[in-house]
Backbone as CSV, one residue per row, in Angstrom:
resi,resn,N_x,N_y,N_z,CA_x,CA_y,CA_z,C_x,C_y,C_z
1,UNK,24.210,-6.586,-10.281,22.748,-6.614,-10.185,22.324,-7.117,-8.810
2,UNK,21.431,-6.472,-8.323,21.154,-6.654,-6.994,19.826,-8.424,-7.325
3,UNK,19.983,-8.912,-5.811,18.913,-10.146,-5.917,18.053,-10.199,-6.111
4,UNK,17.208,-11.110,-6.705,15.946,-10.550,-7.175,14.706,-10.543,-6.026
5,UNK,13.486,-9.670,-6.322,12.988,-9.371,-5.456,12.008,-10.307,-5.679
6,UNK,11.448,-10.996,-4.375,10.390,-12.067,-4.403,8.978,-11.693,-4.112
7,UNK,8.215,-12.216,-5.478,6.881,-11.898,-5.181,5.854,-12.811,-5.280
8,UNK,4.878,-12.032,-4.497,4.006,-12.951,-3.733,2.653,-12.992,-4.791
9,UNK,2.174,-13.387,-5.369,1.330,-12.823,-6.596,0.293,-14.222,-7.407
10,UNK,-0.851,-13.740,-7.876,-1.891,-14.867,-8.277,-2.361,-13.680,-9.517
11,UNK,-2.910,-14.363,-10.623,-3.150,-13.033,-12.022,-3.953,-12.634,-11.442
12,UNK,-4.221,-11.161,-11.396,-5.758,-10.608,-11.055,-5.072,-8.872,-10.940
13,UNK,-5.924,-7.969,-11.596,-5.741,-7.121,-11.115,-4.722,-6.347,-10.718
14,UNK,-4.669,-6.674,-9.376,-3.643,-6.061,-7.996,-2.545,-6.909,-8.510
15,UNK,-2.362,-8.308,-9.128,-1.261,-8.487,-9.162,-0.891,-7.772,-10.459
16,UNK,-1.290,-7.663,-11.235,-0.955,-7.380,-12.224,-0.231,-5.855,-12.724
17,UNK,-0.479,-5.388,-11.894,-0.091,-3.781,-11.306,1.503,-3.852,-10.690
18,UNK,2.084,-5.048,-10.219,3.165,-5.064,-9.568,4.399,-6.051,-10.679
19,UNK,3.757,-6.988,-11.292,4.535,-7.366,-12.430,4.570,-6.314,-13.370
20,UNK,3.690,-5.493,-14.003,4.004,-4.432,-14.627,5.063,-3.263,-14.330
21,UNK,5.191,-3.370,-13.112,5.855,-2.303,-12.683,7.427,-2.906,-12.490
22,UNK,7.112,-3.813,-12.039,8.760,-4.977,-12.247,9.266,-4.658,-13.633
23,UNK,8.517,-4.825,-14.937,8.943,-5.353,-16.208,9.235,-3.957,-16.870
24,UNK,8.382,-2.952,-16.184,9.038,-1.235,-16.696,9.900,-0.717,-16.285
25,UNK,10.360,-1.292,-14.520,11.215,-0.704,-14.017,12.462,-1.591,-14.154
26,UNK,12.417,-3.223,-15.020,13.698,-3.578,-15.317,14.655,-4.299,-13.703
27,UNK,14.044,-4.238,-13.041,13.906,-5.299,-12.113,14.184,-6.470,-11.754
28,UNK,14.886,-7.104,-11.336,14.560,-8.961,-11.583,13.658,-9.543,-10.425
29,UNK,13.117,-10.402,-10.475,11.920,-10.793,-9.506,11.633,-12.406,-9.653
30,UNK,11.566,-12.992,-8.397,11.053,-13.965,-8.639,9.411,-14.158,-8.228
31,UNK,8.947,-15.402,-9.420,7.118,-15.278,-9.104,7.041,-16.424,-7.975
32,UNK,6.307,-16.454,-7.006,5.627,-17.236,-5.706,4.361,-17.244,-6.101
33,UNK,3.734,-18.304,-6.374,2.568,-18.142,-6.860,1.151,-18.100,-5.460
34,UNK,0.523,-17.213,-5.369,-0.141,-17.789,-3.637,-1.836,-17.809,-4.609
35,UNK,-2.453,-18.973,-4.824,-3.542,-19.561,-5.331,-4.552,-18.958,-4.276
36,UNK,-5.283,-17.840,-4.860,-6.234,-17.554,-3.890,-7.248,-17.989,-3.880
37,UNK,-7.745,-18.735,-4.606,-8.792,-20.033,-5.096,-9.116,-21.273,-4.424
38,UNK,-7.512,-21.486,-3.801,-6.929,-22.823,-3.253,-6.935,-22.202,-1.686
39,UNK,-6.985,-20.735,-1.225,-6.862,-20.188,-0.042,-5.279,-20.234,0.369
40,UNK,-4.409,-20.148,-0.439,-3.224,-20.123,-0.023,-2.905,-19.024,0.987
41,UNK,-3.558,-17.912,0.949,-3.071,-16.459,1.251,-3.703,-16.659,2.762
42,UNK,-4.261,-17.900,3.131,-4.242,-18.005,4.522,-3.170,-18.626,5.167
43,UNK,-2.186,-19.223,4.648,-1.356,-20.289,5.021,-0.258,-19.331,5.962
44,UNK,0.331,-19.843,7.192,0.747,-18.928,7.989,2.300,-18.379,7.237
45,UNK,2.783,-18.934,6.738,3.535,-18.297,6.427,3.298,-17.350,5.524
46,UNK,2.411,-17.198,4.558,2.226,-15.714,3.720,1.373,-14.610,4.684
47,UNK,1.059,-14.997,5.922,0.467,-14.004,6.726,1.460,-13.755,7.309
48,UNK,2.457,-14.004,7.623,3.860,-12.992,7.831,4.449,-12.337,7.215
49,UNK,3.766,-12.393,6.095,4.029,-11.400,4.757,3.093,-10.320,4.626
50,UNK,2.349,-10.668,4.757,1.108,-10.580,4.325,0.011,-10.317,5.246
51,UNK,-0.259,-9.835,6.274,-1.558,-9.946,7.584,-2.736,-9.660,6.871
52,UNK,-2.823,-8.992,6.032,-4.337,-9.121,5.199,-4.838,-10.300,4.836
53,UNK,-4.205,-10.940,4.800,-4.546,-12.276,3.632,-4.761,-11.589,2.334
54,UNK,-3.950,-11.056,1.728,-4.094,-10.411,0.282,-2.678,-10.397,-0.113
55,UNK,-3.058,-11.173,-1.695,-1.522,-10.194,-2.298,-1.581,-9.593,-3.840
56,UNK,-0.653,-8.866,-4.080,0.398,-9.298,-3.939,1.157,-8.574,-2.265
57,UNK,1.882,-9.220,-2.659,3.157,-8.898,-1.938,4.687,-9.106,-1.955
58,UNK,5.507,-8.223,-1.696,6.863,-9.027,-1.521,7.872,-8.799,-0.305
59,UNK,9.022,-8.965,-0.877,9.992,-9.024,-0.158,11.915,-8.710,-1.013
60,UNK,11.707,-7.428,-0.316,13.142,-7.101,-1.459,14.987,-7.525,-0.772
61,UNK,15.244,-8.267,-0.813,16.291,-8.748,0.185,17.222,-7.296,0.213
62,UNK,16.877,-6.451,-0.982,17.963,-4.973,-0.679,17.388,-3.875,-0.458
63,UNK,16.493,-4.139,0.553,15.606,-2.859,0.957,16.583,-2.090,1.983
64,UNK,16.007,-1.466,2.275,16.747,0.005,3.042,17.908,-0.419,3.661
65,UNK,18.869,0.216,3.530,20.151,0.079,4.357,20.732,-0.872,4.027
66,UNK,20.406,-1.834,2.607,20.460,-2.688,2.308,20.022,-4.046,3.092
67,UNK,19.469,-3.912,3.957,18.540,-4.856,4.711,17.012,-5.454,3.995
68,UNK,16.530,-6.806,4.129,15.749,-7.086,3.656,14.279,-6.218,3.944
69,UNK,13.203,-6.242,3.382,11.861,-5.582,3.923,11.105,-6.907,3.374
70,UNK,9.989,-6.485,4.000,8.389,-7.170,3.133,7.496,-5.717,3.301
71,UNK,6.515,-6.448,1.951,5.965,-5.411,2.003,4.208,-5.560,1.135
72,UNK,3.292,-5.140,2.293,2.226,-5.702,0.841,1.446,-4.407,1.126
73,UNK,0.210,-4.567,0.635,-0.515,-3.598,-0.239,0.520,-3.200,-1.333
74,UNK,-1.245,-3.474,-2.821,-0.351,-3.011,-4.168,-0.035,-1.506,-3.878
75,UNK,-0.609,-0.577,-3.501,-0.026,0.612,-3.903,0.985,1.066,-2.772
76,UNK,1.613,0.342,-1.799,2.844,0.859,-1.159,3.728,0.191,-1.991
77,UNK,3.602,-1.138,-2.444,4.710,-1.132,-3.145,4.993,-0.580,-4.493
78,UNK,4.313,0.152,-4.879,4.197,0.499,-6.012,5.319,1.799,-5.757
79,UNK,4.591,2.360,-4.653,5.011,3.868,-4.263,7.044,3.180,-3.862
80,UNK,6.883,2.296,-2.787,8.233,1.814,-2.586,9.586,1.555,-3.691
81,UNK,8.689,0.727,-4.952,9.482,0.632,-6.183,9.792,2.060,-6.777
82,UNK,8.947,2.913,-6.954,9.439,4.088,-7.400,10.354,4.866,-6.809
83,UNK,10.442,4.822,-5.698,11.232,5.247,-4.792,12.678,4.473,-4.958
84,UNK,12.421,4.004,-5.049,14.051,2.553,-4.682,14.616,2.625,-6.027
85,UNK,13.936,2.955,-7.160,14.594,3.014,-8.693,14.595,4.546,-9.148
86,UNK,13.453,5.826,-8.700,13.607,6.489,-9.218,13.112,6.788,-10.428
87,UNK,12.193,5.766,-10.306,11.508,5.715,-11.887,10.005,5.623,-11.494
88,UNK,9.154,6.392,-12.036,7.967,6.642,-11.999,6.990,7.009,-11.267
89,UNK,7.621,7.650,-10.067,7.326,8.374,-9.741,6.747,9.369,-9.579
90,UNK,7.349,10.563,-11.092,6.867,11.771,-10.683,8.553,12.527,-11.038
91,UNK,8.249,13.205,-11.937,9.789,14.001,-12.071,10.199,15.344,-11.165
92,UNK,8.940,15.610,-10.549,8.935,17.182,-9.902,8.180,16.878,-8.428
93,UNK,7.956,17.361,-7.643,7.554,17.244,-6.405,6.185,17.248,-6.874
94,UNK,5.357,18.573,-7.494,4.392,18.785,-8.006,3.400,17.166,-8.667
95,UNK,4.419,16.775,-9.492,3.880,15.799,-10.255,4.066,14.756,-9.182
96,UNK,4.919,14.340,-8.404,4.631,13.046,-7.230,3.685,13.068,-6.326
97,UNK,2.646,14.630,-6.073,1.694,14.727,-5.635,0.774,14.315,-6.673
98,UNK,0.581,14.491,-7.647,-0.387,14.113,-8.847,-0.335,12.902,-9.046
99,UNK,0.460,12.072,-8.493,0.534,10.459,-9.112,-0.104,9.876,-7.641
100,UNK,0.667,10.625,-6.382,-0.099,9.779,-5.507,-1.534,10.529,-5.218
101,UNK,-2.367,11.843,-5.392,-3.586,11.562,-5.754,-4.136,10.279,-6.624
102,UNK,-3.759,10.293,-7.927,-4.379,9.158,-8.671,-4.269,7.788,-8.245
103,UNK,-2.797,6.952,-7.516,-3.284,5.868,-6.719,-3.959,5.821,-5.833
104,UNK,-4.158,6.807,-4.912,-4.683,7.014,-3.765,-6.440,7.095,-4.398
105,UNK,-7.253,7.389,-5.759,-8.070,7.562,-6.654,-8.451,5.796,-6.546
106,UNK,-7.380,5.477,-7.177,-7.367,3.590,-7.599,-7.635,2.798,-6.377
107,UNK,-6.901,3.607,-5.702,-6.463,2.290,-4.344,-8.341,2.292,-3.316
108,UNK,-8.536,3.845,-3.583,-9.746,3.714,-2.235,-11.088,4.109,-3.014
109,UNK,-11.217,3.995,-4.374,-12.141,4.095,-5.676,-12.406,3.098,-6.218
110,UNK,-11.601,3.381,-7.614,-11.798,2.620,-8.697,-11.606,0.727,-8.557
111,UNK,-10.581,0.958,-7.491,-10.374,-0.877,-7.563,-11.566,-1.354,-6.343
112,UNK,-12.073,-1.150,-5.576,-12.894,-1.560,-4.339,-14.280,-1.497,-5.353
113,UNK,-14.884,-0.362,-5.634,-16.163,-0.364,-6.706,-15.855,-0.978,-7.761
114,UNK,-15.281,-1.139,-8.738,-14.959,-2.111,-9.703,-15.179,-3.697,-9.179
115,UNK,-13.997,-4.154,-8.173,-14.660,-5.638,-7.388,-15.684,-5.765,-6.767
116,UNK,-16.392,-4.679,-7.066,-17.719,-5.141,-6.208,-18.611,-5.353,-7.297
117,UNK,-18.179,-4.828,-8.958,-18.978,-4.395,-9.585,-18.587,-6.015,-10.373
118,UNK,-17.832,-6.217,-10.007,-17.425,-7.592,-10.762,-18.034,-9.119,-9.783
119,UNK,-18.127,-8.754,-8.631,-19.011,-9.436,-7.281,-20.379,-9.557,-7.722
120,UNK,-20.915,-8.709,-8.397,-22.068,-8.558,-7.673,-23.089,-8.973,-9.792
121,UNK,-22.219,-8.699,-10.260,-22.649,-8.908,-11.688,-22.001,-10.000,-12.447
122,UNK,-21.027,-10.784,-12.041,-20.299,-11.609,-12.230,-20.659,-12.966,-11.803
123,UNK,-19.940,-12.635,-10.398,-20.144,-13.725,-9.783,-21.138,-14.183,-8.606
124,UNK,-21.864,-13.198,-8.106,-23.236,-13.737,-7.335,-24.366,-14.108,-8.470
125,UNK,-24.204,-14.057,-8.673,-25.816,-14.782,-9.491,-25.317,-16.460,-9.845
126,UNK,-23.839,-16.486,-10.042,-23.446,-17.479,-10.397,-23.000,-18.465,-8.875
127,UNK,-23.574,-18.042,-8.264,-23.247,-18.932,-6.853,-24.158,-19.819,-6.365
128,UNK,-24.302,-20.887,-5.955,-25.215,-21.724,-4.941,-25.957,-21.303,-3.782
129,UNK,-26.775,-21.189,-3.407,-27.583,-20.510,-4.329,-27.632,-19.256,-5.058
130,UNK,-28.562,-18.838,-6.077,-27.682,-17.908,-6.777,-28.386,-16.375,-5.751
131,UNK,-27.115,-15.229,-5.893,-27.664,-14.084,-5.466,-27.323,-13.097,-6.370
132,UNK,-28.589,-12.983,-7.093,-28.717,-12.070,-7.675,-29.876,-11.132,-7.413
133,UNK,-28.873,-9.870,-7.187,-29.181,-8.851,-6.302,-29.348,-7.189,-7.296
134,UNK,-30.252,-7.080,-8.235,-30.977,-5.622,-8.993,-29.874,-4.848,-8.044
135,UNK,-30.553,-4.197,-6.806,-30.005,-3.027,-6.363,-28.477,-2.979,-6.029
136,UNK,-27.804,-4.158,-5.691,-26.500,-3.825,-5.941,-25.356,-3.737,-7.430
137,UNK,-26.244,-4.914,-7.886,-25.512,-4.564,-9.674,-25.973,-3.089,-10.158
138,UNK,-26.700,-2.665,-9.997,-27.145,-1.038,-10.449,-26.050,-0.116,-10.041
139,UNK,-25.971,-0.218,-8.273,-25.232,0.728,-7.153,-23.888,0.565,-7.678
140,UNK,-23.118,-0.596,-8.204,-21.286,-0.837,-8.445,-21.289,-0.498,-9.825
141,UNK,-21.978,-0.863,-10.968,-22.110,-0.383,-12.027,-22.209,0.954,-11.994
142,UNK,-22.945,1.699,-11.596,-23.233,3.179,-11.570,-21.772,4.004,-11.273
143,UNK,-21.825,3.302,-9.963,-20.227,3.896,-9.753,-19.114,3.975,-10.355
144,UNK,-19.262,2.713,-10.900,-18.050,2.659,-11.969,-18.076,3.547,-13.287
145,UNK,-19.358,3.906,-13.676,-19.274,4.254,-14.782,-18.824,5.761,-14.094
146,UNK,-19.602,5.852,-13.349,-18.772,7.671,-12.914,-17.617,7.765,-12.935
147,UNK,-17.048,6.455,-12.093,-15.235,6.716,-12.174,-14.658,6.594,-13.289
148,UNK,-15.184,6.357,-14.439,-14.578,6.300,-15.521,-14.620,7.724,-16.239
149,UNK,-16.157,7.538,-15.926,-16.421,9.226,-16.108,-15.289,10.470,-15.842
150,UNK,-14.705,10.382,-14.572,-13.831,10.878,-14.348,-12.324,10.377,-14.802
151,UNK,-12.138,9.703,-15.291,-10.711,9.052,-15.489,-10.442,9.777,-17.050
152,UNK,-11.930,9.770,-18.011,-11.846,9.847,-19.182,-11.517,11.507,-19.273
153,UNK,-12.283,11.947,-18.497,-11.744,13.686,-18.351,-10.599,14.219,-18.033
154,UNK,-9.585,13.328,-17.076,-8.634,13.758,-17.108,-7.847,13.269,-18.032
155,UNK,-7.980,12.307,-18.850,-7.191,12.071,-19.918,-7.568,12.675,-21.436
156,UNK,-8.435,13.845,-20.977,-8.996,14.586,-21.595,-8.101,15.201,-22.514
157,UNK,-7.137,16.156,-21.436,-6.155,17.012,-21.261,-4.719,16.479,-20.839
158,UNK,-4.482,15.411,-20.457,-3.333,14.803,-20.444,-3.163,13.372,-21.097
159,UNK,-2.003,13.381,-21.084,-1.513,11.862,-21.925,-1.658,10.991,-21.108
160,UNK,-1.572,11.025,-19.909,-1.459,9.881,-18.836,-2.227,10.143,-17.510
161,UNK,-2.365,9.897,-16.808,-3.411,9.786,-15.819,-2.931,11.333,-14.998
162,UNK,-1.469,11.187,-14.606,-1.150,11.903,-13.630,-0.722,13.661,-14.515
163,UNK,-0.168,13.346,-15.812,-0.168,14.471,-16.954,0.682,14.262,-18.273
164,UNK,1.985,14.654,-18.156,1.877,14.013,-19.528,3.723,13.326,-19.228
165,UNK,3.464,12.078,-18.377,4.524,11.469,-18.060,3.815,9.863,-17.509
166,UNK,4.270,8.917,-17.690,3.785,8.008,-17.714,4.189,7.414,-15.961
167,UNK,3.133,6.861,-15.382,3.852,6.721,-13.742,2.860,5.032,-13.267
168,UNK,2.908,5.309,-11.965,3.014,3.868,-11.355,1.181,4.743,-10.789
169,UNK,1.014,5.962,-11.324,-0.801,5.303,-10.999,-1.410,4.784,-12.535
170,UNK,-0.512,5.147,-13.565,-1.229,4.177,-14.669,-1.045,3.268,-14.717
171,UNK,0.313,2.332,-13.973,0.203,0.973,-13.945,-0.857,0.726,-12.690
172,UNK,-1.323,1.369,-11.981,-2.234,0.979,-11.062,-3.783,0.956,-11.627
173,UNK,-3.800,1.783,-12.835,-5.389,1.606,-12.799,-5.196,1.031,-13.982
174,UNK,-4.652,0.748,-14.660,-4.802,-0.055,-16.036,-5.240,-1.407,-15.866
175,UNK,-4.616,-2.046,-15.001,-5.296,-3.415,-14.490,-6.987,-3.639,-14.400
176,UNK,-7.166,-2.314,-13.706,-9.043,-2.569,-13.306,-9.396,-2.096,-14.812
177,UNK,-8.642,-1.209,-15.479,-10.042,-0.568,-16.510,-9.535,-1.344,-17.751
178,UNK,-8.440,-2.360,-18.009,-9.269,-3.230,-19.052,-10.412,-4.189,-18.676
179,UNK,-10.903,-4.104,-17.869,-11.753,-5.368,-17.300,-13.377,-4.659,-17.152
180,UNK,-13.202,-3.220,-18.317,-14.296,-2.744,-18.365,-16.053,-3.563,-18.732
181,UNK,-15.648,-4.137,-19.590,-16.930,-5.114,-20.137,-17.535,-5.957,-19.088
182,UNK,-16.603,-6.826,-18.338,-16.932,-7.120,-17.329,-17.457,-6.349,-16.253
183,UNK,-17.417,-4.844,-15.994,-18.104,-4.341,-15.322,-19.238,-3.611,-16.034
184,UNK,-19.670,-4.140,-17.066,-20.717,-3.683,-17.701,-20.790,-1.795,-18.010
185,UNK,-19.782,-1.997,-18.492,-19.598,-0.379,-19.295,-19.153,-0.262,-20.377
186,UNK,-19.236,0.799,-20.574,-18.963,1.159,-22.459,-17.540,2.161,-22.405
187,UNK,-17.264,2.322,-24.086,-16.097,3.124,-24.293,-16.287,4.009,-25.361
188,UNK,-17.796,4.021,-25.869,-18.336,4.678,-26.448,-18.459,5.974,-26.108
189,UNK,-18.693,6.367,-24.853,-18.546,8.065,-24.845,-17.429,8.109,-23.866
190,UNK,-16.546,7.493,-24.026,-15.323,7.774,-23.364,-13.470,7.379,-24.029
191,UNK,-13.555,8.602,-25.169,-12.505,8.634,-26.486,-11.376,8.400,-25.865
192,UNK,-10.869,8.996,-24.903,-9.885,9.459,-24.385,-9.359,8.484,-23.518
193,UNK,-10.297,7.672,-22.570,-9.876,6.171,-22.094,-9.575,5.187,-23.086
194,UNK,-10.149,5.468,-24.199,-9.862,4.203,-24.663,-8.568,4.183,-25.385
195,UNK,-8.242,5.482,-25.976,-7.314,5.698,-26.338,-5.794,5.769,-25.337
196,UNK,-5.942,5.612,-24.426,-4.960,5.352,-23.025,-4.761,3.936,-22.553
197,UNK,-6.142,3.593,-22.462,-6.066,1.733,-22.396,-5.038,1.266,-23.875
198,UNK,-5.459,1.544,-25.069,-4.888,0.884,-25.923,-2.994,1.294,-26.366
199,UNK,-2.892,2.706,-25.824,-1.392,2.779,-25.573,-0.975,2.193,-24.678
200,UNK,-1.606,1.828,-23.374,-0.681,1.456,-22.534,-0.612,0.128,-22.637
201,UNK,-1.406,-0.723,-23.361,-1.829,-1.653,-24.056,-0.795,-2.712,-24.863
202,UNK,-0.312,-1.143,-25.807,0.845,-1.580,-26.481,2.546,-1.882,-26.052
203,UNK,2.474,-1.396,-24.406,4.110,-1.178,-24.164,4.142,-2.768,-23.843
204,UNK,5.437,-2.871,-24.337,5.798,-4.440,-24.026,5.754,-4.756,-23.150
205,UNK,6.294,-4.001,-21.706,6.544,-4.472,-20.411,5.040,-4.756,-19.654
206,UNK,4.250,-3.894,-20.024,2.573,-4.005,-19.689,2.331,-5.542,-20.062
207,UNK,2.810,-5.647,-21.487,2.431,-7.082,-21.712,2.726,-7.892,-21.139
208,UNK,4.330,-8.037,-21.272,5.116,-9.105,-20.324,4.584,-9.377,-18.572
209,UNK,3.950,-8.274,-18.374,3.358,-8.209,-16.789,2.107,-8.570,-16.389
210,UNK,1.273,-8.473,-17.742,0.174,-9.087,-18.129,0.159,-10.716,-17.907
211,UNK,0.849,-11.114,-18.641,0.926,-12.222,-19.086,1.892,-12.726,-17.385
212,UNK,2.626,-12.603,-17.265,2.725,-13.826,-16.166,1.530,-14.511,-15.357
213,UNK,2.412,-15.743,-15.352,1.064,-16.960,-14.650,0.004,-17.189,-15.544
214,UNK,-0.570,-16.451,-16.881,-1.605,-16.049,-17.254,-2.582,-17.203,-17.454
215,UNK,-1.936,-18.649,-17.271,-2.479,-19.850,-17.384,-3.006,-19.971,-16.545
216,UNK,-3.097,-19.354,-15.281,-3.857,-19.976,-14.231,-4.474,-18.703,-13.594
217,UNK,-5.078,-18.394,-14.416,-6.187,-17.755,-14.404,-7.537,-18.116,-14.927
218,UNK,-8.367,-18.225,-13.782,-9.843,-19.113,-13.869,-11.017,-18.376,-13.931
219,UNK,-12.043,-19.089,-14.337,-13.159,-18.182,-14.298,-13.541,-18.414,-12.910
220,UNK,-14.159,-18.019,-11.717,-14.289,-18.061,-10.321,-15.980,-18.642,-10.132
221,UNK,-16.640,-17.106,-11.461,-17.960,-17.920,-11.441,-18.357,-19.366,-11.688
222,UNK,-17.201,-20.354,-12.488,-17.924,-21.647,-12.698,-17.068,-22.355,-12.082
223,UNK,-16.094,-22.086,-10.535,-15.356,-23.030,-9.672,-16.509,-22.585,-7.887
224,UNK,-16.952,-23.478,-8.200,-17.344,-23.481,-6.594,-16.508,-23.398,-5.074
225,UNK,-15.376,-24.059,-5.438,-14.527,-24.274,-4.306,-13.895,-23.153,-4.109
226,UNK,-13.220,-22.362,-5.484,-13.116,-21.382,-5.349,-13.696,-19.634,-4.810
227,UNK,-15.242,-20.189,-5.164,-16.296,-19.215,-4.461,-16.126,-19.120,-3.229
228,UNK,-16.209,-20.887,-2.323,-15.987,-21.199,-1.450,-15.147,-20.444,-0.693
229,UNK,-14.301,-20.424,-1.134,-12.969,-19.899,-0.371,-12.807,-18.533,-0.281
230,UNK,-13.342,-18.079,-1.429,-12.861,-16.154,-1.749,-14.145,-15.385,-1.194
231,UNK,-15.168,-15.878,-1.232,-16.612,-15.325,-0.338,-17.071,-16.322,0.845
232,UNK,-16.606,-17.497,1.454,-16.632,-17.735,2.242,-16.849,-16.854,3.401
233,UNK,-17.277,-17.120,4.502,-17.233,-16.764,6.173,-15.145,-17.176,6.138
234,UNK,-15.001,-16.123,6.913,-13.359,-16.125,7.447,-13.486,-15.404,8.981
């Protein structure tokens, strides 16, 4: 068994997309916890990981040539893990174009309008002072509901996002679209999402990927310091 791969990761989302994909693809990994609350993801050493100040991220000591890599943004490593195992990918050339449309969907869509939709209806009103802002909770809400709009249609006709094989853009958008309520949408005229959320719902490894760290996961709207830090001036 090769060493385990170290990751850089806080519950949310984006991380949650990369432990999932660890726990399907059978993986071993160790968790680094980087507190983005606490501003860890500024600390210089995870910006050598990391130059966004975002993670997750990692570092596979048996990356190419068997040489170590790092590596962040969730959806390169997503794309990287599939690659390196061979698993989820995409079984046909055809279908590895269909999976990276749909992250490429998640990555520059659904997850950016969703956090804004969770910004702006969530947690600005709940800030010092508060900003609560009509025309932008309308504008991220709206959007979102379209992208769902669209998510629910293609799962119209397929089992899984990309068709009828399960891949690393449903571990990519499954993260944002249970967190539907919170973006103030329904599942009422959308059969076919919900019925996809709740299979993918059920696979163990989703769970197990779910659940790491899951204790330290906070509400943001009622930590100030944390506001502090994550909408701060940088």
């Amino acid at each position: 068994m090769s060493d385990p791969i170290e990751l850089y990761y806080w519950p949310t989302p984006n991380g949650w997309k990369i432990t999932i994909a660890l726990e399907e693809m059978g993986l071993p990994y160790n968790v680094n916890l980087i507190n983005i609350g606490a501003g860890d993801q500024f600390a210089p050493d995870f910006l050598k990981i990391a130059p966004n100040n975002r993670m997750p991220a990692v570092i596979d000591p048996d990356g190419p040539d068997g040489a170590p890599i790092s590596i962040f943004e969730s959806g390169a490593i997503l794309q990287y893990l599939a690659r390196k195992t061979g698993q989820f990918g995409g079984p046909s050339e055809r279908d590895r174009i269909a999976v990276d449309q749909w992250l490429m969907w998640q990555m520059g869509g659904l997850g950016p309008m969703a956090g804004q939709a969770h910004h702006f209806l969530k947690y600005a009103p709940a800030m010092d002072p508060p900003q609560d802002l009509p025309y932008a909770k309308d504008r991220y809400q709206r959007e979102v509901a379209r992208l769902y709009g669209v998510l629910d249609r293609q799962l119209a006709n397929n089992r899984y996002v990309a068709g009828e094989f399960y891949s690393i853009a449903d571990m990519a958008i499954w993260p944002w679209a249970i967190l539907w309520e919170g973006q103030s949408q329904t599942l009422d005229d959308k059969p076919h999402m919900k019925r996809w959320l709740d299979e993918l719902g059920a696979r163990e490894a989703v769970q197990r990927g779910k659940a790491v760290a899951k204790d330290r996961r906070s509400a943001v709207q009622d930590d100030r310091k944390a506001q502090e830090v994550l909408f701060g001036k940088r």
